[in-house]
One Martini backbone bead per residue (centre of mass of N, CA, C, O) as a GRO file, in nm:
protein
  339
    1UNK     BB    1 -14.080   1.778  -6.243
    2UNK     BB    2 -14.313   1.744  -5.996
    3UNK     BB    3 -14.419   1.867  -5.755
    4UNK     BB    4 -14.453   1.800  -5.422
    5UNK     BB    5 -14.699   1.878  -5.189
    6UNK     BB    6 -14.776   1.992  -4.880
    7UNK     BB    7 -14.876   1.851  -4.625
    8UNK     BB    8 -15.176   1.821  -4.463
    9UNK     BB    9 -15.318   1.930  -4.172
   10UNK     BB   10 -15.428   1.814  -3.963
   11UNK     BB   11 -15.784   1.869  -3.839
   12UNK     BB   12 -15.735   1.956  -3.562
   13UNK     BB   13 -15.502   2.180  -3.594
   14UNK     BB   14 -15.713   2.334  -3.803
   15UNK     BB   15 -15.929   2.393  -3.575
   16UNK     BB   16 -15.764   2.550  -3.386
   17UNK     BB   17 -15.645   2.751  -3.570
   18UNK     BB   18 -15.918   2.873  -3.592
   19UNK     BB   19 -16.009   2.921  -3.272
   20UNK     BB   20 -15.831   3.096  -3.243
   21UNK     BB   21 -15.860   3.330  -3.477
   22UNK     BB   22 -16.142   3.380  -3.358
   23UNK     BB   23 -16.093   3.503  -3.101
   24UNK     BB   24 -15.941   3.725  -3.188
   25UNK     BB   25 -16.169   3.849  -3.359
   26UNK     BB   26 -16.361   3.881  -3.102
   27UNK     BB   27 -16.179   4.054  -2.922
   28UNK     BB   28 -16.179   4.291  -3.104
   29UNK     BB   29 -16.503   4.344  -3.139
   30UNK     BB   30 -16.515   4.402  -2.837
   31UNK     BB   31 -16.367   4.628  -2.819
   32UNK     BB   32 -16.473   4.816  -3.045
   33UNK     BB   33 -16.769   4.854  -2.891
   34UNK     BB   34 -16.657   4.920  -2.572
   35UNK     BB   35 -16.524   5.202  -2.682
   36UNK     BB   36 -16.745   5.319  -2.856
   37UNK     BB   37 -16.994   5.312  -2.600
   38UNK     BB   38 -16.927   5.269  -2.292
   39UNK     BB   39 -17.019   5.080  -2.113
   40UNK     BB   40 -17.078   5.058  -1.760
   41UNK     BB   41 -16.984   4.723  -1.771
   42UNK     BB   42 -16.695   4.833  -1.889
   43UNK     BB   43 -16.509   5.004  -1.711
   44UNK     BB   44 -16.300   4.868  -1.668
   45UNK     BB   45 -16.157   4.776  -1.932
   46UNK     BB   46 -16.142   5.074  -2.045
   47UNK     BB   47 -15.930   5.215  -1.837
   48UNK     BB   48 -15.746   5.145  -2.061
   49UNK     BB   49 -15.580   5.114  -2.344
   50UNK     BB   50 -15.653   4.989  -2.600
   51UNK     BB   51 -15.352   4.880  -2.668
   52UNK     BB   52 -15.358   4.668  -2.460
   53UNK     BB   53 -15.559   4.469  -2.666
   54UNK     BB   54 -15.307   4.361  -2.847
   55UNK     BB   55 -15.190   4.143  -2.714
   56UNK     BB   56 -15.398   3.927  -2.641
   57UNK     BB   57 -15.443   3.880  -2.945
   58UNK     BB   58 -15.162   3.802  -3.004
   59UNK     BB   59 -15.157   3.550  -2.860
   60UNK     BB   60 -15.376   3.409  -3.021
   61UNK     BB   61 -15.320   3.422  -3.274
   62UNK     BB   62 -15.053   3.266  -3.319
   63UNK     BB   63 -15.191   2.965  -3.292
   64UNK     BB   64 -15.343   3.056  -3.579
   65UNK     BB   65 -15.090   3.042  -3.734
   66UNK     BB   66 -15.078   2.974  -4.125
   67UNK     BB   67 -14.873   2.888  -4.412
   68UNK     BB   68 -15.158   2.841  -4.608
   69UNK     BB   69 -15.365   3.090  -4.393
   70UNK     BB   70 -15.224   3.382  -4.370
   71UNK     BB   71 -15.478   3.591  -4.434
   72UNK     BB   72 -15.630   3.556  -4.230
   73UNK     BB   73 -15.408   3.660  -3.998
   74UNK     BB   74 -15.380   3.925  -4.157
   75UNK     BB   75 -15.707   4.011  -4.112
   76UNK     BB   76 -15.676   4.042  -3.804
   77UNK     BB   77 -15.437   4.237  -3.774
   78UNK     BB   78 -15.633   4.463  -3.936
   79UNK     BB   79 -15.837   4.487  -3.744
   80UNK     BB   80 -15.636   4.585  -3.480
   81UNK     BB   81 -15.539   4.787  -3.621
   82UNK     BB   82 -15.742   4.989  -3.662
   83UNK     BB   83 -15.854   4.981  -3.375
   84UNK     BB   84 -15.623   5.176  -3.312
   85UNK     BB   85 -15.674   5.433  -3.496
   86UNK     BB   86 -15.941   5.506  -3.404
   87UNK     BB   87 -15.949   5.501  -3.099
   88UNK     BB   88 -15.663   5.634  -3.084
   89UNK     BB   89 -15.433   5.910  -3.026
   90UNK     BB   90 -15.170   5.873  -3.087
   91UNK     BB   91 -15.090   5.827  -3.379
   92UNK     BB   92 -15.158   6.094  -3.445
   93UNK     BB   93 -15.041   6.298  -3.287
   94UNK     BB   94 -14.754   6.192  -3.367
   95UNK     BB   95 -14.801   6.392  -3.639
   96UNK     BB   96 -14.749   6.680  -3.476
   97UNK     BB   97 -14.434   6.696  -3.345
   98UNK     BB   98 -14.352   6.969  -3.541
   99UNK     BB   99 -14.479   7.196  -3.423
  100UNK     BB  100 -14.478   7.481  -3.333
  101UNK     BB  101 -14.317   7.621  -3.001
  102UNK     BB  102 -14.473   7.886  -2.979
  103UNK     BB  103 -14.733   7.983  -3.182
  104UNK     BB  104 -14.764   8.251  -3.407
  105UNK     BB  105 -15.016   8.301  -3.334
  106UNK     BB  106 -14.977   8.308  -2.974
  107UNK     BB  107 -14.800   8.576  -3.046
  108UNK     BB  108 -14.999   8.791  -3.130
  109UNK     BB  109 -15.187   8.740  -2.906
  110UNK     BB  110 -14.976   8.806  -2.693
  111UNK     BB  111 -14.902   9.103  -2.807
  112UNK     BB  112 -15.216   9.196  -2.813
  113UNK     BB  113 -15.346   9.105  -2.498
  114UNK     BB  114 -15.515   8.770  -2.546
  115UNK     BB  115 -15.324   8.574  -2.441
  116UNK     BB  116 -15.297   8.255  -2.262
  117UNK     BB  117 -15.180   8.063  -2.024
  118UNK     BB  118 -15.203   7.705  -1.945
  119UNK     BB  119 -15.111   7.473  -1.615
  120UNK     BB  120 -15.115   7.145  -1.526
  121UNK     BB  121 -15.048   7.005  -1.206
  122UNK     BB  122 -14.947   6.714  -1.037
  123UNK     BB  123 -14.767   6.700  -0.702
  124UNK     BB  124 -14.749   6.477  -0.553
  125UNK     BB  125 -14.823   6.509  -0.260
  126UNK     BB  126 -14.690   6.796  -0.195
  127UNK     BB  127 -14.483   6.888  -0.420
  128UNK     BB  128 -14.358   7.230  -0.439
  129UNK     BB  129 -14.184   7.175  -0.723
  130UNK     BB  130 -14.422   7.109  -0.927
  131UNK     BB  131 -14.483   7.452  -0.855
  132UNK     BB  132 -14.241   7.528  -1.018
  133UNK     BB  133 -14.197   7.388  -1.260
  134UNK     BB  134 -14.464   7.532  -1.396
  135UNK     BB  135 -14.369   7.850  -1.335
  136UNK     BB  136 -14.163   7.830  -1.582
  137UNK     BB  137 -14.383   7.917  -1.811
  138UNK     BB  138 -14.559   8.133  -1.700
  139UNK     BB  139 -14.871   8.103  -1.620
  140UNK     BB  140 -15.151   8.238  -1.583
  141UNK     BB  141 -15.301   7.945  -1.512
  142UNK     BB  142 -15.257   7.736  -1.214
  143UNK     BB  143 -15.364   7.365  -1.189
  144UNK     BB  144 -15.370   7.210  -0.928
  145UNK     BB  145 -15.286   6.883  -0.748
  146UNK     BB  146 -15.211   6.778  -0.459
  147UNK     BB  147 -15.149   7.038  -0.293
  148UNK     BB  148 -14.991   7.210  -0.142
  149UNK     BB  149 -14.937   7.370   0.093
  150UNK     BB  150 -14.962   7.673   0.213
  151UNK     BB  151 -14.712   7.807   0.271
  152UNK     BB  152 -14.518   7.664   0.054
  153UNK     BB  153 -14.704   7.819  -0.226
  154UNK     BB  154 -14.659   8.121  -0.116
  155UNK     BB  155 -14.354   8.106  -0.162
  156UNK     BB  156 -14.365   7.967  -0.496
  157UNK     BB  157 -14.512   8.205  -0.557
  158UNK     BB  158 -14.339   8.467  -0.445
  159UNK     BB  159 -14.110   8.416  -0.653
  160UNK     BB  160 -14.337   8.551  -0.839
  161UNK     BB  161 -14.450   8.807  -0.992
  162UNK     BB  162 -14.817   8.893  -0.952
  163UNK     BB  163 -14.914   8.646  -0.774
  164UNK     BB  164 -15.198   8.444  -0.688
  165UNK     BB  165 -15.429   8.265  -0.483
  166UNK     BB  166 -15.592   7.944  -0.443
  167UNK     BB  167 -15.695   7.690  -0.219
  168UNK     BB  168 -15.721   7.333  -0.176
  169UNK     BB  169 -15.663   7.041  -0.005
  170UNK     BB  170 -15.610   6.961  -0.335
  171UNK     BB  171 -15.728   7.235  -0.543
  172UNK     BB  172 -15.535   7.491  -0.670
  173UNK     BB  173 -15.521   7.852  -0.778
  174UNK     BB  174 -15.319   8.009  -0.999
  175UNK     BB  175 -15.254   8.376  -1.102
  176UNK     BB  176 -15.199   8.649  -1.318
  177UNK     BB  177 -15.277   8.840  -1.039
  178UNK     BB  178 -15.583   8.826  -0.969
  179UNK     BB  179 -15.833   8.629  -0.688
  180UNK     BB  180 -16.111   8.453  -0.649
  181UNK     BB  181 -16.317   8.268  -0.427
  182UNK     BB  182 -16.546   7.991  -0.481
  183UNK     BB  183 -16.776   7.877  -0.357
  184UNK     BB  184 -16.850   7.559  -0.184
  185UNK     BB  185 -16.893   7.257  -0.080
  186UNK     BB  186 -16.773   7.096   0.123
  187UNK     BB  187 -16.736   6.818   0.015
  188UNK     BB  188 -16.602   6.928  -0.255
  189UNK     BB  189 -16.306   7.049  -0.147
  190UNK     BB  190 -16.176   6.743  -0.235
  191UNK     BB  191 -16.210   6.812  -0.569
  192UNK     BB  192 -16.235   7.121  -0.561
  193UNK     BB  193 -16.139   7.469  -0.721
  194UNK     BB  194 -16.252   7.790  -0.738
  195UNK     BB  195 -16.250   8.082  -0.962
  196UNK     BB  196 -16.214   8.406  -1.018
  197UNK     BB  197 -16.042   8.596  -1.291
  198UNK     BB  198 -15.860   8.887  -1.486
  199UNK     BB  199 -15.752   8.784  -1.773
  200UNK     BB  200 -15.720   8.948  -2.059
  201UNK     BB  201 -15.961   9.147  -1.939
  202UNK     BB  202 -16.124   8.899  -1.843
  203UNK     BB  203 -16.358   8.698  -1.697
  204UNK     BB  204 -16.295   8.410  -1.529
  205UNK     BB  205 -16.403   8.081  -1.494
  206UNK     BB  206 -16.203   7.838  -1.241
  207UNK     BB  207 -16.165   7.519  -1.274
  208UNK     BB  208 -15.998   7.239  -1.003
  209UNK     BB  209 -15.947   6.913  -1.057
  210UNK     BB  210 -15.959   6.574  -0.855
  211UNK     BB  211 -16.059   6.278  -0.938
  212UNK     BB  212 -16.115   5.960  -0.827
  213UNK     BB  213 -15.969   5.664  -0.849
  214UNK     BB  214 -16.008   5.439  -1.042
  215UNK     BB  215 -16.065   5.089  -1.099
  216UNK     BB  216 -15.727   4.955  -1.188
  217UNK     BB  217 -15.720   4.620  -1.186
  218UNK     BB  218 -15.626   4.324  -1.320
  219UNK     BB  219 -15.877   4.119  -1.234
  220UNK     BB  220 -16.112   4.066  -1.453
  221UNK     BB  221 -16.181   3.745  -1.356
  222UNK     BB  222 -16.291   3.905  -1.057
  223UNK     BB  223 -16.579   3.975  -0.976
  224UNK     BB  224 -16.548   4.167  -0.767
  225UNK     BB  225 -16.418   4.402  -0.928
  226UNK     BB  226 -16.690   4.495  -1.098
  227UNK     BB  227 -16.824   4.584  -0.858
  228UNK     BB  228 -16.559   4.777  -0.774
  229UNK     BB  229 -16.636   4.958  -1.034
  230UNK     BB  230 -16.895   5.045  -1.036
  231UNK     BB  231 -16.862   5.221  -0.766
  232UNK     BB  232 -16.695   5.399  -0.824
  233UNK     BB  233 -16.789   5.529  -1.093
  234UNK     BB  234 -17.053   5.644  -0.936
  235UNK     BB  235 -16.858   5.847  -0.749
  236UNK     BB  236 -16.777   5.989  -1.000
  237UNK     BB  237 -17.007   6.081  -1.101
  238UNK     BB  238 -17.117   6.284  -0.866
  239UNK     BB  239 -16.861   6.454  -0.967
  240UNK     BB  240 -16.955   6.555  -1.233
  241UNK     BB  241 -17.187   6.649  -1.150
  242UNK     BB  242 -17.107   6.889  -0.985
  243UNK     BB  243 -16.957   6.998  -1.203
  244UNK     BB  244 -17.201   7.061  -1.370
  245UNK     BB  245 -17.320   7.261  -1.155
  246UNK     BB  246 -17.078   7.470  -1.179
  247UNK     BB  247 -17.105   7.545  -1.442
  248UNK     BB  248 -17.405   7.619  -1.497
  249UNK     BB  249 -17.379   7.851  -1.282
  250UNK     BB  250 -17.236   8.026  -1.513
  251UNK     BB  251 -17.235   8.252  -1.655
  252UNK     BB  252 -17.324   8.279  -2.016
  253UNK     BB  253 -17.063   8.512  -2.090
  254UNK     BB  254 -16.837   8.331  -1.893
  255UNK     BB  255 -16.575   8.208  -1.908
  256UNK     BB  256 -16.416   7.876  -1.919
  257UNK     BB  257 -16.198   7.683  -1.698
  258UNK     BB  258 -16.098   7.307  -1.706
  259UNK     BB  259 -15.900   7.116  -1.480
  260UNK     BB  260 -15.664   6.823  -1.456
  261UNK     BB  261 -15.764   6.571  -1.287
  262UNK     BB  262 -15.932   6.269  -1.379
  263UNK     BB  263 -15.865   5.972  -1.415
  264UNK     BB  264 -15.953   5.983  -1.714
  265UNK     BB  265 -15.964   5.852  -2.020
  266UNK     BB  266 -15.991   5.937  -2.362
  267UNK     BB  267 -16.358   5.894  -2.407
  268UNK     BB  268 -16.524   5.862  -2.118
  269UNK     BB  269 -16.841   5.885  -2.028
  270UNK     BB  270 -16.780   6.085  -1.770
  271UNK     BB  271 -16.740   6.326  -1.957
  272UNK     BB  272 -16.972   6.410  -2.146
  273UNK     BB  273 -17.120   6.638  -1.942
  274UNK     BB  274 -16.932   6.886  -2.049
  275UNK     BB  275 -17.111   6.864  -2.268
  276UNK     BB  276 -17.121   7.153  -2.454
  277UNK     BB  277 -16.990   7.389  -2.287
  278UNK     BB  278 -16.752   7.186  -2.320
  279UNK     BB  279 -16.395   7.104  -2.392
  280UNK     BB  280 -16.133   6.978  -2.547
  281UNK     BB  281 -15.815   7.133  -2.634
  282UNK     BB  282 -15.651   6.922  -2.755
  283UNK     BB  283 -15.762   6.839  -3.061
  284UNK     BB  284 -15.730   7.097  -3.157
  285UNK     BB  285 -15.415   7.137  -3.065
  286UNK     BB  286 -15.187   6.936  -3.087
  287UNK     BB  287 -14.857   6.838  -2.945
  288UNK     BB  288 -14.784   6.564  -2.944
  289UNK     BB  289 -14.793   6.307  -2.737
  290UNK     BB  290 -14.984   6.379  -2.421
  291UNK     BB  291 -14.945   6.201  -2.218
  292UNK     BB  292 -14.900   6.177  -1.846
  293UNK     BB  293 -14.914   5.869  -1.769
  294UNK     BB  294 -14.639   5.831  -1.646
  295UNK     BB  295 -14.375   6.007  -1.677
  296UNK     BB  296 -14.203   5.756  -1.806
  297UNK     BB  297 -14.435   5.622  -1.933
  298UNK     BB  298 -14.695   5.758  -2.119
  299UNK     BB  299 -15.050   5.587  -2.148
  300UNK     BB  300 -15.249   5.818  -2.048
  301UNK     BB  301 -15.472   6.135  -2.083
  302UNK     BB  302 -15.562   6.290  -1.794
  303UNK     BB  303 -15.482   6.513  -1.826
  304UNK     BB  304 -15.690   6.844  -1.844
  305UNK     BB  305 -15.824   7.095  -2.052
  306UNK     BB  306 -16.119   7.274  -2.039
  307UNK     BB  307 -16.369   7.453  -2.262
  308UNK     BB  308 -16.488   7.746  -2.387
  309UNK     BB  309 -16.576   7.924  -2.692
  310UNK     BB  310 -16.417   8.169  -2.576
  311UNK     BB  311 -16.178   7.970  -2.699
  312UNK     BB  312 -15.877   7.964  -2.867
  313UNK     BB  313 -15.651   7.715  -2.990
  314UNK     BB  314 -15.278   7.670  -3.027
  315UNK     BB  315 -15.178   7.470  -2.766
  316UNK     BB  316 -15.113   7.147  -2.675
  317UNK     BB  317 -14.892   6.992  -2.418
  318UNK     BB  318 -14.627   6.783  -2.259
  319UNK     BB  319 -14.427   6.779  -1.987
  320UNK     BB  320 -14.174   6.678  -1.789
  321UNK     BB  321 -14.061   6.572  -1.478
  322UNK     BB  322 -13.906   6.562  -1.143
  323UNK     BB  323 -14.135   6.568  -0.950
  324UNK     BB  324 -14.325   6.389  -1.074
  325UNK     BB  325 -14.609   6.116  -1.204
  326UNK     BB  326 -14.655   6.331  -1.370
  327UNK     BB  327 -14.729   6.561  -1.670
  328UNK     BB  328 -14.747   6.864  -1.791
  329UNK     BB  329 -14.972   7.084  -1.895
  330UNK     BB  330 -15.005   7.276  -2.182
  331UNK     BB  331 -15.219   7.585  -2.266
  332UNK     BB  332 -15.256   7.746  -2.542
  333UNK     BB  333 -15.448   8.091  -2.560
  334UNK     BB  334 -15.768   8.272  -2.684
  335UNK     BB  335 -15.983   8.519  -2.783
  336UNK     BB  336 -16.255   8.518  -2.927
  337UNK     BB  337 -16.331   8.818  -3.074
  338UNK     BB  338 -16.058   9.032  -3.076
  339UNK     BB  339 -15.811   8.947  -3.323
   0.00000   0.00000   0.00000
């Protein structure tokens, strides 16, 4: 007795189902462009973690899943997994959760005299605790952003030896050692704050920094957002501008290091001009996926700290706090050519 086949779906309905089918495929590869060159148009969408836009890519998928064609929507599927393997650093990352910490490399570094720890912490409004939490760390180099007040800073300083400090209305730079502040312009001093110090035999220049918050509001729907994204966006550049040209002004024999809140994910045009004389140094040797915001479900790589080639990276990690927003970043280096 022969089967009788499955009845054919009204031609209506195979319409619907192949142009939902269709817009998820067309949203995967819109998005895939946009991540890819980040054109300044596209700075609010973008501003999004990439795997934000798989929610509704599968939400279009759904209602064009049929099973007589469903080769379709698995190959739709397969295009959004995809784009977020190329373009997201999470999966990778997580797949280095097992490395020890700290490296036995950067412990030797440490040990011959070589070696410097650097954390980055966004203090929630000047709450002088996350620059104890910070401290715990022992970090050569602590690069704080919404800083607390200067006697609060002073007192969470002087609780561990030989730690000095130049102050910031928003960006402090704390050094274990001596520390000299490098002026700025005025206008500058509300986003940045500049030291030379002394760090393992070598003279640094440490450059600290918190970027005004991009537009990400989720309104994308209304023009008016897209125009208050390009403003900001312009003002942001601005202050890129500034530090590049604090970066460029610092003698070229003399290592750099810049950190903080950047307010900016991962991969984003803004940070571009900042190569190449310098770098990220998560990439370079992730432990674990780095993300910093929120602290309680953190889903994006704000906090960053970026270096010249005088130094050699051996582990970049997040870590979380109790008493901030954001998550602290921990960034063990050594200088290259020491030993």
């Amino acid at each position: 007795m022969t089967k009788t086949p499955p009845p054919k779906p009204p031609t209506w309905l195979t319409g619907v189902q192949l142009a939902f089918t269709g817009l998820s495929l067309l949203l995967c590869a819109a998005v895939a462009v946009c991540y890819a060159t980040r054109p300044v148009a596209a700075v609010l969408p973008t501003i999004f973690p990439i795997w934000v836009w798989v929610f509704p890519g599968l939400l279009l998928l759904a209602p064009g899943y049929s099973c007589s064609r469903r080769r379709r929507s698995l190959l739709v599927l397969g295009g959004w997994a995809m784009v977020v393997l190329v373009f997201a650093e999470e999966p990778r990352a997580a797949l280095t959760s097992w490395r020890k910490w700290p490296a036995p490399s950067w412990n030797r570094a440490r040990a011959a005299g070589d070696g410097l720890r650097v954390v980055t912490a966004n203090c929630a409004g000047g709450n002088v605790e996350v620059a104890r939490e910070a401290l715990v760390y022992e970090p050569d180099i602590l690069l704080l952003q919404e800083s607390p007040g200067e006697p609060d800073l002073r007192r969470a300083v002087d609780e561990h030896l030989n730690y000095s400090f130049v102050w910031g209305p928003d960006a402090s730079v704390a050094v274990h050692g001596s520390v000299e502040l490098v002026d700025v312009r005025r206008e500058d001093r509300a986003f940045v704050a500049i030291a030379d110090a002394e760090v393992a035999g070598r003279s640094v220049r440490i450059i600290a920094t918190r970027l005004f918050l991009p537009y990400c509001e989720p309104d994308l729907w209304r023009p008016g957002a897209w125009h208050s994204a390009e403003g900001t966006h312009r003002a942001r550049v601005e202050q890129m501008a500034a530090l590049c040209e604090y970066t460029e002004a610092t003698p070229g024999d003399r290592p750099i290091l810049l950190g903080g809140d950047f307010n900016t994910p991962v991969g984003d045009r803004l940070l571009r001009p900042l190569r190449p004389r310098l770098r990220d140094a998560y990439p370079e040797r992730p432990v674990g996926v780095g993300n910093t915001i929120i602290n309680e479900f953190p889903f994006s790589r704000i906090d960053q700290v970026w270096v010249s080639d005088d130094f050699r990276v051996h582990a970049v990690l997040s870590r979380r706090t109790q008493h901030s927003d954001h998550r602290l970043v921990v960034c063990d280096l050594s200088f290259r050519g020491r030993r």
